[in-house]
C-alpha positions in Angstrom: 101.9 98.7 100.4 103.0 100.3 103.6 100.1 102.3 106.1 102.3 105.1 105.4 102.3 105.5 102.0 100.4 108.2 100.9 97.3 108.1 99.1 97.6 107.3 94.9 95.3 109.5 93.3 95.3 108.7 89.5 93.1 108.3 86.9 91.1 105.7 86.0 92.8 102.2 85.6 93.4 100.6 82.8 92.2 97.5 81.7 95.1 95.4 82.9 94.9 97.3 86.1 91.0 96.1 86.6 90.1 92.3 88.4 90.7 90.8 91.9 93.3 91.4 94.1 95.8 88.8 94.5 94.9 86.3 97.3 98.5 86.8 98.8 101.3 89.8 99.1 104.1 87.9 97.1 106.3 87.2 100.1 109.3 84.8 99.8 108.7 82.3 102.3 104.9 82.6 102.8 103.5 83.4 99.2 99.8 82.7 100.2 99.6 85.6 103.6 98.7 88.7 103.4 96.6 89.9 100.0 97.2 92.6 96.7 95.0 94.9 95.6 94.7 97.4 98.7 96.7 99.2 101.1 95.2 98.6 104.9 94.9 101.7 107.0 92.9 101.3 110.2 92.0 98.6 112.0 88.3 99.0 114.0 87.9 96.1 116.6 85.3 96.0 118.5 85.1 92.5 120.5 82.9 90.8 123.2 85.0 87.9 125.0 83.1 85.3 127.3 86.0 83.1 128.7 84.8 79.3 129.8 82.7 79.3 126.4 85.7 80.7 124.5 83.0 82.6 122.7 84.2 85.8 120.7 82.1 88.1 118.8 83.4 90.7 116.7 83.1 93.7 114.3 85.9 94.7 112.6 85.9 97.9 110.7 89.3 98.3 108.1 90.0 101.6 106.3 91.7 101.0 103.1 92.9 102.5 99.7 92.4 100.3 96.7 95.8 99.9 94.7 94.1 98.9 91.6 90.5 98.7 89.9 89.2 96.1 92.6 86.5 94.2 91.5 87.3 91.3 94.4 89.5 91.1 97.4 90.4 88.8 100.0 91.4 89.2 103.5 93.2 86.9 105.6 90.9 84.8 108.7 89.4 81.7 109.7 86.4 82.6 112.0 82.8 82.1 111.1 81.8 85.2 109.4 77.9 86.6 109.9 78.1 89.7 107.3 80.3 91.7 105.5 79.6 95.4 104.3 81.6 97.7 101.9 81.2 101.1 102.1 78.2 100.5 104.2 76.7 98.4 101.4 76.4 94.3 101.7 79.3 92.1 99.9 79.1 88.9 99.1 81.3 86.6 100.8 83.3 83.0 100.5 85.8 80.6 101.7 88.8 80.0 99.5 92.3 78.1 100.6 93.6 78.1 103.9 92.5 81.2 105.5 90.9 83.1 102.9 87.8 85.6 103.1 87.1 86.6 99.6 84.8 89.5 99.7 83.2 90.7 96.6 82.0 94.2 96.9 78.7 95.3 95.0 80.7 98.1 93.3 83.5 97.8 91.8 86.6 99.7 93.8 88.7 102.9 91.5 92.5 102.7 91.9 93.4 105.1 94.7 89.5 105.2 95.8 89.5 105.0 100.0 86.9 102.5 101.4 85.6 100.6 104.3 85.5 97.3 104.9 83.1 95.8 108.4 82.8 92.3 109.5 81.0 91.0 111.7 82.1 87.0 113.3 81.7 85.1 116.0 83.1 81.8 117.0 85.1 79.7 119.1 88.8 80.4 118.5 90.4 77.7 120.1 88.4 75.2 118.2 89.4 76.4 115.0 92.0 73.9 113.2 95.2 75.3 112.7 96.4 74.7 109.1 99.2 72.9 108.6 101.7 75.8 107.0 101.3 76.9 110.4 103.7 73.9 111.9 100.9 72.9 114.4 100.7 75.9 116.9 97.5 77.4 118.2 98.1 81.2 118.1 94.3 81.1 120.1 95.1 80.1 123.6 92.1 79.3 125.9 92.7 79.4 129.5 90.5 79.1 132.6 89.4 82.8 133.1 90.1 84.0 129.7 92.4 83.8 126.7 95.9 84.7 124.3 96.5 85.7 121.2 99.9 85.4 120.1 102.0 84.0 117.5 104.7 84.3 114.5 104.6 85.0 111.6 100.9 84.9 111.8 98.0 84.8 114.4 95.3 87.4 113.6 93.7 84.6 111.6 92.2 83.7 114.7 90.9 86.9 116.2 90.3 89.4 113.3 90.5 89.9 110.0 93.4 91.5 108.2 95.7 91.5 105.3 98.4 90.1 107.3 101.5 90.4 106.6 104.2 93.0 107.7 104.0 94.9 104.4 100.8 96.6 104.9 101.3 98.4 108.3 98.4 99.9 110.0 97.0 102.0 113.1 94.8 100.5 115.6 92.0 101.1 118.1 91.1 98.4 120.0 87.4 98.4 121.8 87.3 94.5 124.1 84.1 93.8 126.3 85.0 91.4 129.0 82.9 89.9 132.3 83.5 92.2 135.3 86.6 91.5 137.2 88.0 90.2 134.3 90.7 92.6 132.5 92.3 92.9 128.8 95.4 93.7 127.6 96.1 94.7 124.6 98.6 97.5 122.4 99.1 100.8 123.0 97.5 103.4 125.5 94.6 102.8 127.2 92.6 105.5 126.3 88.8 104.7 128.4 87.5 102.1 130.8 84.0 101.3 132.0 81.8 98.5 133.5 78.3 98.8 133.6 76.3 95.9 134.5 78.3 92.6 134.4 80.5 93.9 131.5 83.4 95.9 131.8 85.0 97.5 128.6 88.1 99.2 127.7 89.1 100.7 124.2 93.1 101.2 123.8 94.3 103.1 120.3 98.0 102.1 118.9 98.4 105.5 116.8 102.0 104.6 115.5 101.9 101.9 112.3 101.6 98.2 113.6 102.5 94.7 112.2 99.2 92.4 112.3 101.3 89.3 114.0 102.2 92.4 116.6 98.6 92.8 118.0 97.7 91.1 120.9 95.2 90.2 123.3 95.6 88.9 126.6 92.4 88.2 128.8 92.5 86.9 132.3 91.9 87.5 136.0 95.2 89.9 135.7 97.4 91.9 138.8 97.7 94.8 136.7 100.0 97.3 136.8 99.9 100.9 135.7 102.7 104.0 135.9 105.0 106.1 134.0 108.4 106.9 132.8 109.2 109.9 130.9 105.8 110.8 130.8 104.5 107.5 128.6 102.2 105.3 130.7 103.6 101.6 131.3 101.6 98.9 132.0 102.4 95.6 133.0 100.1 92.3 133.8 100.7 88.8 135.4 98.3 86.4 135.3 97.7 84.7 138.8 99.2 81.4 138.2 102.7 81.8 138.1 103.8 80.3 141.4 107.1 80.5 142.1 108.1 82.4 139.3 105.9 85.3 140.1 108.1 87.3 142.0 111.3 87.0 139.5 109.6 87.5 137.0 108.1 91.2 138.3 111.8 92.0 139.7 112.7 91.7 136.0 109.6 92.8 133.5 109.1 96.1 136.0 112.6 96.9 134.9 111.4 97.0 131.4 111.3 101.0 131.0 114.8 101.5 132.9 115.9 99.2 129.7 113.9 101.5 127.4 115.6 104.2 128.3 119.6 102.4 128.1 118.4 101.0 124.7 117.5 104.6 123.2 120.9 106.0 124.1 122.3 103.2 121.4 119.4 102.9 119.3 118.1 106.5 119.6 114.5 107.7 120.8 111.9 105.1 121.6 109.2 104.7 118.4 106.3 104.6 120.4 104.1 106.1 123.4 103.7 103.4 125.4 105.7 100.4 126.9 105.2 97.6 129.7 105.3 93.6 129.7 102.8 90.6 130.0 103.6 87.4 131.8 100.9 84.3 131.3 101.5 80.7 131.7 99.4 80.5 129.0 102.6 80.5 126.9 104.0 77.5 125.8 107.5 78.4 126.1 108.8 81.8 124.0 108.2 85.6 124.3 107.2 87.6 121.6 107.9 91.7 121.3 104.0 92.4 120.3 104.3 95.9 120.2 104.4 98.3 123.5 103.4 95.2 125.0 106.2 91.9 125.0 104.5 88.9 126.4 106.7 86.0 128.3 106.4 82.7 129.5 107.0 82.8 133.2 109.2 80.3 133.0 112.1 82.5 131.2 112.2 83.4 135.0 112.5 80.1 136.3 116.0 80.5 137.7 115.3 84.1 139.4 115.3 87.4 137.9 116.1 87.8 133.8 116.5 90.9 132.3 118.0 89.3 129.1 114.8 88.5 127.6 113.8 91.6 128.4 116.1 93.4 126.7 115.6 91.2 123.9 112.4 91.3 123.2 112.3 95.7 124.2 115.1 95.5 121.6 112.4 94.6 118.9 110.5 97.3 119.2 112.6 99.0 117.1 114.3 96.7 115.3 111.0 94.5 114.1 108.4 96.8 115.2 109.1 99.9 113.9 111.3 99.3 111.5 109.0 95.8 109.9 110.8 93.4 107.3 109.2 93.7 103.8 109.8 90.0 103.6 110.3 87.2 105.9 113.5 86.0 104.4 115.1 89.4 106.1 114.1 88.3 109.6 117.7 88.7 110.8 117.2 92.4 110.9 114.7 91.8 113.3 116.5 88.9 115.9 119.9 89.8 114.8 119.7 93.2 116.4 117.2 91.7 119.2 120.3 89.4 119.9 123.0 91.6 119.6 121.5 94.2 122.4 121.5 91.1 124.8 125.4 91.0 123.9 125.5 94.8 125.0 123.4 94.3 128.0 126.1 91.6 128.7 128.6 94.3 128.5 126.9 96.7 130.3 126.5 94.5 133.1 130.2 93.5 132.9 129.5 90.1 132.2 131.6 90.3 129.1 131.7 92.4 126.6 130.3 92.0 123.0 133.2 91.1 121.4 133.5 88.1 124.2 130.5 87.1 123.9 130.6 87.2 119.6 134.1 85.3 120.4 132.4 82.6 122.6 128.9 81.5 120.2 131.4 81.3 117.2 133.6 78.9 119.0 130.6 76.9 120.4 130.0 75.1 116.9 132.4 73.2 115.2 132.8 73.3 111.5 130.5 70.4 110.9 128.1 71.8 112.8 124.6 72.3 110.9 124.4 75.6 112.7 126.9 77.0 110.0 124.7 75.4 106.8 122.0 78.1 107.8 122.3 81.8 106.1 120.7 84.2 108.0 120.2 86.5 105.5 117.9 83.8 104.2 117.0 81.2 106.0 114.2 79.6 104.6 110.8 79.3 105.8 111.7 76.2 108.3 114.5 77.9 110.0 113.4 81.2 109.8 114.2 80.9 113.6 116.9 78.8 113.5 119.5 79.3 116.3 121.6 81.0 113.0 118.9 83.6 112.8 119.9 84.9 116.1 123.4 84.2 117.0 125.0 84.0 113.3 123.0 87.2 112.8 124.3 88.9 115.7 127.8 88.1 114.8 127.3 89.5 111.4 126.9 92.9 113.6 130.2 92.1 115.3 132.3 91.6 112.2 130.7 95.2 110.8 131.6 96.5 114.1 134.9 95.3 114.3 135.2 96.5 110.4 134.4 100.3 110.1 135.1 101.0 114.0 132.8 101.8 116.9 132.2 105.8 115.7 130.6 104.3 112.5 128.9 101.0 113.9 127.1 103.2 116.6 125.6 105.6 114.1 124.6 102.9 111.4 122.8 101.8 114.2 121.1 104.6 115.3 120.6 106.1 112.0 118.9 103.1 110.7 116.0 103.1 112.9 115.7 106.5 113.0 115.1 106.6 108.9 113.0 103.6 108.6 111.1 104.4 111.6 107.3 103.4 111.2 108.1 101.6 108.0 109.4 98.5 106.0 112.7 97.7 105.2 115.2 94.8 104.0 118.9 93.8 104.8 120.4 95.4 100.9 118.9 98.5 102.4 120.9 98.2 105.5 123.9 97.3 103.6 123.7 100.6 101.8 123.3 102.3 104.7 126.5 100.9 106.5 128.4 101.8 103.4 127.4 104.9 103.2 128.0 105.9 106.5 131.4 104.3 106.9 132.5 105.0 103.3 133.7 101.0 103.2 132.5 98.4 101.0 131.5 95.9 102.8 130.1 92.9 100.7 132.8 90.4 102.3 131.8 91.2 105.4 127.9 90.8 104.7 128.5 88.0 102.4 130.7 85.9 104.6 128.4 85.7 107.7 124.9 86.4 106.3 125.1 84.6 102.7 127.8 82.1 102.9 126.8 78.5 104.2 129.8 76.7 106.4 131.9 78.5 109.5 133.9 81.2 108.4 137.6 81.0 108.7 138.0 83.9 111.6 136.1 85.0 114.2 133.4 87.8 113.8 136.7 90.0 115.6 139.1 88.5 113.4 140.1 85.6 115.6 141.5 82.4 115.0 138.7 79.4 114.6 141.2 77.6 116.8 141.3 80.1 119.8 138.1 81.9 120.2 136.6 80.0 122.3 139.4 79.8 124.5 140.6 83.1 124.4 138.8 84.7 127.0 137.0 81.7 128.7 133.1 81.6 129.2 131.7 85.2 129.8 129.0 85.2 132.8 126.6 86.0 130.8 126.2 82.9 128.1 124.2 80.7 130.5 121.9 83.5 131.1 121.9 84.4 127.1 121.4 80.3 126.1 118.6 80.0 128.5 116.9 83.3 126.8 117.5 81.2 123.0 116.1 77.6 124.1 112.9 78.9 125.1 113.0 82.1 122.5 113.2 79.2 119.2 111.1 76.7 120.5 108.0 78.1 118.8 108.3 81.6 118.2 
C-alpha cells in the first residue's frame, strides 16, 4: 500500500476481488483511518484561505492505483464537500462514520487501473467537531491573521482529503492563495510565488513520499526566513507573537541545518531536499517533525535557547518521516530514535554521554512505577505517547548498543534508514536487521525493554537497579532533556 510500490498490472479480478474498498487500512490501534482498495499517489491541493472568516476552499486532485476491482471507495475527511469527479466524470457521494467520504464512482475501477480522484470543499475548519477517538484536540487552529494545521496521528481530516494513514505514502504539490501580506508555510520547496491583486499565491512540491499527518500548513502574518546549506534551501517562520521567547527561539531553530548536518554523519545522508523550522503560539504545547518543516511551540524556548527539541524533532525526519511505521503500535521506531539523538546531542555537547544519560531515566522510576507497565514496542492506543515510548524506547537502543558494540550499533543505525528510506517499516524488521549486522541474537535484549512490562533487573548498560542513578550523578543535560518530554507528550 506504499506510494512507492510499483504499479500491479494483472488481469481482470476475480469475483472475490470485486466490491468496495474497505472503509479503513487495518491498523492496530486505529482500525477505522486510512481506507483499502487503492494505493494513493499524488496529492493536488489547490486552496484559498481567508483568515478572520476561517473560510477555506479547496480542490484536491489524488492520483491513485486501484488495488482491487473498486466499485466504491472512501477517503478520510470531514469538510463540507461541493462535488466529486472520477476520472473527470461526476461520483456520487456520502457521509458514513466518523470521517468518512464514501465516493462511488460511475464506473467501476479494474485492479491495477490508475485514476483520479478531484474534490472540491469549502468550510470553516475550526468549527468542525472533533470526534471523540481523536482525545479532544483541534488539529485546525484559527488564529488572528491566519491558521495551523497540525496534529498526530491524524489531522488532514480537517484540511484535505486523503487516505490517511502512514501506509499509503504519497508526493505532494501544494498551491495556497492567501490575502496579500499574509504568507504560507507549508512542505517542501517553494517552487513559485505571486500576488496579483489582493491575493498572493505560492505553490511548494514535496517530491520525496510523505505521511498525511506530516503535511502542514501554517498561515499568518510570518518574519520569514529563507537561505541555504549544502545547496538545499531552508526556510524558517515565526509568527509575531512570541514575545519574550522570540529571540531564543531563533538562536536555536536557525541552528536547525548545522544539526542536519551532525545528525547525517550518525544517521547517514539527509532524505530530503529541504529543511527549516516554524515557531507559532498557536501551538498548544508540543512540536511535531512535519516533514522538511518541524513546527514548535515557542514556549519549548521559554528558558533561553533549546537545541534539544530541535534535534529531536530533525531526528524524525528520518526516523518517522522517511522511514514511516506500517502500524502505529511500532511508534517507538519513530520517538525512540528521536529520543535517543537528544542523548547524543547530550554527549556531543559534553553534558553527559549516552550511557549517563540511559543510566540516569532508568534510575528515575522506581519499580512500582507505572512507567515500567508500558511496552514500547506496543503501547496501545492511549499511551502511544506515553513517557515509555520515548525514554523506555531510547534505552532499548542503549542496551543494543551496549550489546553488539559501538562498530555494529552505529551501522544498524545508519544502515537502517538508508534501506527503508522513503518507505514503511516495523520494529521485527529492525530486529532482523540488528542481527544480521552484528551476527548476535538478540531477542533478550529486544524482549526485555520493548515487550516485557515491569523494570528490568540491570540498567540498559548493565548496571545495578540499585546504583544507576547514583553512579555518575545528574548529567547537565536531563533538565534540558525533561523539559523537551513534558511539553513533547502533552498532546502530540
Amino acid at each position: 500500500m506504499t506510494a512507492a510500490a510499483g504499479l500491479v498490472l494483472s488481469t481482470p479480478a476475480a469475483a472475490t476481488d470485486r466490491g468496495p474498498g474497505a472503509p479503513g487500512i487495518g491498523d492496530s490501534y486505529f482500525p477505522n483511518h486510512g481506507n483499502g482498495g487503492y494505493d494513493a499517489k499524488h496529492y493536488s491541493l489547490n486552496l484559498d484561505y481567508q483568515p478572520g472568516a476561517d473560510l477555506l476552499r479547496g480542490r484536491a486532485r489524488i492520483l491513485a492505483t486501484a488495488t482491487q476491482h473498486l466499485t466504491r471507495f472512501n477517503l478520510d475527511f470531514l469538510l463540507k464537500v461541493d462535488s466529486v469527479k472520477v476520472d473527470g466524470r461526476p461520483a456520487t457521494f456520502a457521509r458514513t462514520g466518523l470521517h468518512e467520504l464514501e465516493i462511488t464512482p460511475a464506473r467501476a475501477l479494474t485492479r491495477g487501473q490508475p485514476f483520479l480522484v478531484e474534490v472540491s470543499y469549502a468550510d470553516t475548519p475550526s468549527k468542525v467537531p472533533v470526534p471523540d477517538e481523536t482525545g479532544g484536540f483541534q488539529p485546525w487552529i484559527a488564529t488572528a491573521d491566519g491558521a495551523l494545521a497540525l496534529g498526530q496521528p491524524q489531522v488532514a481530516w480537517w484540511w484535505f482529503p486523503s487516505n490517511d494513514h502512514p501506509l499509503d505514502k504519497a508526493t505532494y504539490d501544494i498551491t495556497v492563495s492567501v490575502p496579500k501580506g499574509t504568507q504560507a508555510i507549508t512542505n517542501g520547496i517553494k517552487v513559485k510565488e505571486r500576488t496579483s491583486g489582493e491575493k498572493t499565491t505560492s505553490t511548494w512540491v514535496m517530491d520525496k513520499p510523505m505521511a498525511t499527518y506530516l503535511a502542514t500548513l501554517f498561515i499568518g502574518q510570518l518574519e520569514v526566513r529563507t537561505g541555504q546549506s549544502n545547496g538545499l534551501p531552508v526556510v524558517t517562520a515565526y509568527s509575531k507573537d512570541l514575545g519574550q521567547y522570540e529571540a531564543a527561539a531563533k538562536e536555536s531553530i536557525e541552528q536547525t541545518p548545522q544539526i542536519v548536518e551532525w545528525l547525517a554523519g550518525s544517521f547517514g545522508r539527509y532524505p530530503f531536499r529541504s529543511m527549516g523550522g516554524s515557531v507559532t503560539s498557536a501551538l498548544p504545547g508540543f512540536a511535531l517533525e512535519t516533514q522538511t518543516q518541524p513546527v514548535y511551540d515557542p514556549r519549548f524556548f521559554r528558558a533561553g535557547p533549546d537545541t534539544y527539541v530541535v534535534v529531536h524533532e530533525n531526528a524524525h525526519q528520518w526516523f518517522g518521516d522517511s522511514v514511516a511505521v506500517k502500524d502505529w503500535k511500532h511508534i517507538w521506531l519513530n520517538e525512540g530514535f528521536a529520543t535517543y539523538a537528544e542523548w547524543m546531542w547530550s554527549e556531543k555537547l559534553g553534558e553527559g554521554t549516552a550511557a549517563e544519560v540511559a543510566d540516569y531515566f532508568y534510575g528515575l522510576w522506581p519499580a512500582e512505577d507505572e512507567f515500567w507497565q508500558v511496552k514500547p514496542g506496543d503501547p496501545g492506543a492511549a499511551d502511544l505517547f506515553h513517557n515509555a515510548t520515548y525514554y523506555r524506547g531510547a534505552m532499548a537502543l542503549q542496551a543494543l548498543r551496549v550489546e553488539v558494540g559501538d562498530a555494529a550499533f552505529w551501522n544498524i543505525v545508519k544502515t537502517w534508514p538508508t534501506v527503508k528510506r522513503h518507505g514503511n517499516a516495523e520494529t521485527s524488521e529492525f530486529i532482523a536487521l540488528a542481527e544480521r549486522i552484528s551476527g548476535k541474537q538478540l531477542d533478550a535484549v529486544f524482549d526485555t525493554w520493548l515487550f516485557t512490562a515491569g523494570k528490568p533487573a540491570t540498567s540498559p548498560n548493565g548496571t545495578a537497579a540499585a546504583t544507576a542513578k547514583a553512579a555518575g550523578g545528574e548529567p547537565a543535560s536531563v533538565a534540558k532533556i525533561k523539559a523537551v518530554h513534558e511539553l513533547l507528550r502533552h498532546t502530540k
